[in-house]
C-alpha positions as CSV (number, residue, x, y, z in Angstrom):
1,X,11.8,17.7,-5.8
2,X,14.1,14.9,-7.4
3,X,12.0,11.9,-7.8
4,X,13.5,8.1,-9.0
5,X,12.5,5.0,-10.2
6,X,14.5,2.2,-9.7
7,X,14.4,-1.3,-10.2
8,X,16.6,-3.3,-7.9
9,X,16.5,-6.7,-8.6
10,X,16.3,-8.1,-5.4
11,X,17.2,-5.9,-2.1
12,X,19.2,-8.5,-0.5
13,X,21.9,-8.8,-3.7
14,X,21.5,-4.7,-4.1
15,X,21.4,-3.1,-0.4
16,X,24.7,-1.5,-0.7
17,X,24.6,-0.8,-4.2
18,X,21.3,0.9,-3.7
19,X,22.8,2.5,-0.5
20,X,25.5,4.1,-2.2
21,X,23.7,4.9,-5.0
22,X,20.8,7.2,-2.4
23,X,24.0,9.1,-1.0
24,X,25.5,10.3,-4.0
25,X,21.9,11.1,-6.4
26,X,20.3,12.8,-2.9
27,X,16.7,11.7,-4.3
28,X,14.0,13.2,-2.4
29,X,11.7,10.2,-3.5
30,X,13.4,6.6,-4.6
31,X,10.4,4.2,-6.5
32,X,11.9,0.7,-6.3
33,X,10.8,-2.4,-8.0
34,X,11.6,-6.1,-7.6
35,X,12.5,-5.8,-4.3
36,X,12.0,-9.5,-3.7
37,X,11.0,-9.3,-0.1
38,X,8.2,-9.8,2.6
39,X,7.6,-6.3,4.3
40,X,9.2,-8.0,7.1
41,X,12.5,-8.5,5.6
42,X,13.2,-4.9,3.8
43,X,15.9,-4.0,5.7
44,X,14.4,-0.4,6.6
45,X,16.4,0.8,9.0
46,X,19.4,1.2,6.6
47,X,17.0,3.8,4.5
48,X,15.4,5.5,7.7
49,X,19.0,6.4,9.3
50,X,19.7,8.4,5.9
51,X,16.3,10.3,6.8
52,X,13.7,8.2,4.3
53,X,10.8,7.1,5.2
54,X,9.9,3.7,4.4
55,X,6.4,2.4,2.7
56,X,6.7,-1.4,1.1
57,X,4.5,-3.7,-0.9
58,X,6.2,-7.1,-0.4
59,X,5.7,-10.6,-1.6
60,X,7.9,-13.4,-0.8
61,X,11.2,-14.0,-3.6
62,X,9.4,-12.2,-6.3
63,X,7.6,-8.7,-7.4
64,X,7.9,-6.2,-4.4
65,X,7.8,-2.7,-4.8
66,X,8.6,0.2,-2.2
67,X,9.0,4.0,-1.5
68,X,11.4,5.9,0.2
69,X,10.7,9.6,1.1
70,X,12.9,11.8,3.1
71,X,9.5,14.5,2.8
72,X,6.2,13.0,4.5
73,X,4.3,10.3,2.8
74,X,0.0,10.2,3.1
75,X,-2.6,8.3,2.1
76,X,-0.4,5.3,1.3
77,X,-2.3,2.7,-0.8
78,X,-1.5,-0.5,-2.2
79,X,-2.5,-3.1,-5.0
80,X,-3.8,-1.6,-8.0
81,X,-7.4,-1.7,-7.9
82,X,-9.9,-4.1,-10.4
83,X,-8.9,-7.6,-9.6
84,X,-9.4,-8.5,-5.6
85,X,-7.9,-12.0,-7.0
86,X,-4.1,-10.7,-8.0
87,X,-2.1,-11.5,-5.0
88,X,1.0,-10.0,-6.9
89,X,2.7,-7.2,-5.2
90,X,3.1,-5.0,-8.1
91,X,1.8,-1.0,-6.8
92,X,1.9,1.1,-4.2
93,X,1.0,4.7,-3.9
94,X,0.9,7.7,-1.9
95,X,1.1,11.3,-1.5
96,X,3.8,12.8,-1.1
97,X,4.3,16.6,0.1
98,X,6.7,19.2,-1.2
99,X,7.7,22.5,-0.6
100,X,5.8,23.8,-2.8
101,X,3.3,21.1,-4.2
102,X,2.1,18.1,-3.2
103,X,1.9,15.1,-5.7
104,X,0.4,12.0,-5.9
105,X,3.1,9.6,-6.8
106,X,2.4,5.4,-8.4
107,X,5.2,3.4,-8.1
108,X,4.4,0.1,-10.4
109,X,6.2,-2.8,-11.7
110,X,4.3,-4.5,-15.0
111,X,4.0,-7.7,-15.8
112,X,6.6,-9.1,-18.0
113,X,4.2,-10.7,-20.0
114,X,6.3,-13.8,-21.4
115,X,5.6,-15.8,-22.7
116,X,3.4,-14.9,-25.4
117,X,1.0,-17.2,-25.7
118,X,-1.5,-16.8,-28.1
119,X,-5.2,-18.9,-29.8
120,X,-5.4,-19.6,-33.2
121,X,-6.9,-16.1,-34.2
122,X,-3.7,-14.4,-32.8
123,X,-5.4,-13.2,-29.4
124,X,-3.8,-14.0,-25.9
125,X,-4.2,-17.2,-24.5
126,X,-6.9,-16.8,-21.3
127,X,-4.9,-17.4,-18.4
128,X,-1.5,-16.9,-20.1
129,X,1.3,-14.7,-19.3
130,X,0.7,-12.3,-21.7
131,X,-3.2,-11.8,-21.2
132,X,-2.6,-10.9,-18.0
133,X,-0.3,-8.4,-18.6
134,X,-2.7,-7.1,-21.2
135,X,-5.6,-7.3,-18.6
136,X,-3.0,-5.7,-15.7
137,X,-2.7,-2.6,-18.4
138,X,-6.4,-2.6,-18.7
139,X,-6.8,-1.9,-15.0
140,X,-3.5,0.4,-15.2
141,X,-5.9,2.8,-17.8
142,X,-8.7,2.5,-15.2
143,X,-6.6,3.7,-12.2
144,X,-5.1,6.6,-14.2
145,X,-8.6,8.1,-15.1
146,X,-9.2,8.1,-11.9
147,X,-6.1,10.0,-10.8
148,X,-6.4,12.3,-13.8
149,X,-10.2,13.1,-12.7
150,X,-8.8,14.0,-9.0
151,X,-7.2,17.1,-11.1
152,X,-4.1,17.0,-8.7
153,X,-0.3,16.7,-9.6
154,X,0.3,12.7,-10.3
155,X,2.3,10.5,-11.8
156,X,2.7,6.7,-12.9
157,X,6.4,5.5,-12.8
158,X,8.5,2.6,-12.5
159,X,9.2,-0.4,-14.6
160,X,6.9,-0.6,-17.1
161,X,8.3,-3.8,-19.5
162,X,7.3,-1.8,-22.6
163,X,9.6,-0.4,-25.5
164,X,7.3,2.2,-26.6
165,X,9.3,2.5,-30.2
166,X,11.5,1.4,-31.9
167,X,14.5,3.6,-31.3
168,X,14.3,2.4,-27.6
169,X,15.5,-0.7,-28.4
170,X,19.7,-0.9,-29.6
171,X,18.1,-4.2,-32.1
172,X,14.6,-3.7,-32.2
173,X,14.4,-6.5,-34.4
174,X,15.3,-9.0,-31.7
175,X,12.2,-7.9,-29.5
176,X,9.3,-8.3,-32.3
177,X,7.6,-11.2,-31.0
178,X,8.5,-10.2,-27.4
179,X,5.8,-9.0,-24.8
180,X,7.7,-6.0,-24.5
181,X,7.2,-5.2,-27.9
182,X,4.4,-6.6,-29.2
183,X,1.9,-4.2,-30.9
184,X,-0.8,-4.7,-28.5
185,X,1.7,-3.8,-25.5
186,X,2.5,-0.8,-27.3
187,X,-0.9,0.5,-28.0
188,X,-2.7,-0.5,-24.3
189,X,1.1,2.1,-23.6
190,X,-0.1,4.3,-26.2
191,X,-3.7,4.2,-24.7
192,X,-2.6,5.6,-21.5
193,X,-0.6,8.3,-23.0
194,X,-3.7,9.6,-24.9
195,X,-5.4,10.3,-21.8
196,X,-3.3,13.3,-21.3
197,X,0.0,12.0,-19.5
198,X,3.5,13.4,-20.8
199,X,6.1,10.4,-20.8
200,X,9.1,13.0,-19.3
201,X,12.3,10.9,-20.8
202,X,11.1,12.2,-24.4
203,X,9.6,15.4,-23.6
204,X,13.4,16.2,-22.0
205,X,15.7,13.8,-24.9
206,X,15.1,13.0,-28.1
207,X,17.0,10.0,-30.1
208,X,18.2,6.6,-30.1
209,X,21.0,5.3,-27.8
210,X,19.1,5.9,-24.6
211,X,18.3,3.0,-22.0
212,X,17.7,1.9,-19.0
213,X,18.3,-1.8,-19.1
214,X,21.0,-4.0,-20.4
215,X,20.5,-8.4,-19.6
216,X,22.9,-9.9,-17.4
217,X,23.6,-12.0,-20.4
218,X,25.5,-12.3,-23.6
219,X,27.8,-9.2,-22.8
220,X,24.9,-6.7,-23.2
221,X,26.1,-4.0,-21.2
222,X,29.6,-3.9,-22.6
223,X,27.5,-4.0,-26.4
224,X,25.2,-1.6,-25.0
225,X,22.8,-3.9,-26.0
226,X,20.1,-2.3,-24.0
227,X,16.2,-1.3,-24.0
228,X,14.1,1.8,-22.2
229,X,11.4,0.4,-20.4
230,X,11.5,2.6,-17.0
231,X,9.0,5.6,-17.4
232,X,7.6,8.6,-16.1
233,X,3.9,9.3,-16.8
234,X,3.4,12.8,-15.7
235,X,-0.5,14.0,-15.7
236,X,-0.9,17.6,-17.3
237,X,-0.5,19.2,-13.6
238,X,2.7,17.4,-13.1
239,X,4.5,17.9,-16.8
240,X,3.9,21.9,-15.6
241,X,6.7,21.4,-12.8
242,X,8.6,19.4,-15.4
243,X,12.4,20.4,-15.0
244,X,14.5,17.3,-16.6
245,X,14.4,13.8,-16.6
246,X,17.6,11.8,-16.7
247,X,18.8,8.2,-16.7
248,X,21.3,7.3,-14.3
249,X,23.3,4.8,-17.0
250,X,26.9,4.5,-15.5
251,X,25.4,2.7,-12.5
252,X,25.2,-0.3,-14.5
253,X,29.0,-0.7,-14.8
254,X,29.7,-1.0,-11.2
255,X,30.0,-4.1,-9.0
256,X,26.8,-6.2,-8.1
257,X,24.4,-3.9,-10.1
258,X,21.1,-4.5,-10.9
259,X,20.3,-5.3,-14.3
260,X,18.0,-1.8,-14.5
261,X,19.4,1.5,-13.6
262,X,18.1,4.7,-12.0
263,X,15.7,7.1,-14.1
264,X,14.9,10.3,-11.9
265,X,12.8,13.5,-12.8
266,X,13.4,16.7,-11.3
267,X,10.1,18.6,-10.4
268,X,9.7,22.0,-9.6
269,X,7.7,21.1,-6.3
């Protein structure tokens, strides 16, 4: 079962790139984020006629996250559970069923978290950008006990606006004080890995040099002045069917791309 994360950066702008993209990787599963759309708009039928099906989280110009299946979907949930207030469309779930396994897959898109704003004794500003992305990742550890308590092959992915070390960054030095990189960012990332997930990218590649996001600005992409924010989190029953885990990093060179580029996992399900 080949499984992707995505982030689009808007489906209107990235239809055909996305399009194109589905018929030459074959995913069984595509995670997108940012799709930028009200369910309403996602222009399904493009995705069902290539045999997916379609399950969307939508909100108006910004956020948006979606799953396309070409196996059958259950139990489709969406909004991460803890805060009945956050109108943001940032998670959807469901179950999807293999040939050999079934898995419970999390598609999520993070808060960005900037910017930082912090009180004189260093600690996020309540209400801030960056407290809520802190308070988002609280909630994030919640759900994941949960799904890690179910006992059943699971896993977290999409974009997660963390540079979990250094070497994931081309100049980690530019990131220090950014909410991507901020030590409390890191360890509420760390926090979730101790539970018992396996982040596949670095259980299949080791080393610098390896990213999945390059700004639209200041030439970064021909500098490959990129970061790895887009993850897997595989639960100890899903890191068993572990075969590879890639990153799809020529897609970022063609026409009209998203600023993100495909990171897929291959599971033996």
């Amino acid at each position: 079962m080949k499984i992707a994360t995505f982030n689009i950066n808007g489906i209107k702008a990235r239809v055909n790139a996305l399009s194109d993209w589905l018929d030459e990787a074959q995913p069984d599963v595509a995670l997108l984020q940012e799709i930028k759309s009200v369910d309403e708009a996602f222009p399904r039928e493009i995705f069902e006629d290539k045999g997916y099906n379609v399950e969307t989280h939508g909100q108006k110009s910004f956020n948006g996250v979606a799953i396309l299946s070409k196996l059958p979907l259950e139990d489709v949930r969406r909004g991460l559970p803890g805060d009945d207030s956050d109108e943001q469309a940032r998670w959807i779930e469901a179950t999807v069923v293999g040939d050999k396994q079934a898995i419970r897959l999390c598609g999520l898109y993070l808060p960005n978290g900037n910017p930082v704003e912090l009180q004189d004794d260093g600690s996020p500003l309540p209400g801030g950008k960056y407290d809520f992305k802190l308070r988002w990742m609280d909630r994030l550890y919640a759900r994941a006990q949960d799904l890690l308590a179910e006992e059943m092959p699971c896993l977290m992915a999409g974009d997660y606006n963390i540079i979990p070390q250094a070497e994931d960054a081309r100049r980690p030095e530019a990131w220090i004080e950014d909410a991507l990189f901020r030590p409390e960012s890191r360890a509420a990332f760390r926090r979730i890995l101790n539970l018992g997930f396996t982040e596949a990218f670095r259980a299949r590649v080791q080393g610098p040099g390896q990213y999945s996001f390059w700004d639209y600005q200041a030439g970064s992409w021909n500098r490959d002045d990129g970061i790895r924010i887009d993850h897997f989190l595989l639960s100890p029953q899903c890191a068993d069917l572990l075969r590879d885990c890639r990153i799809d990093k020529e897609i970022r060179g063609r026409e009209k791309p998203s600023d993100h580029v495909p990171v897929w996992v291959e599971l033996d399900a």
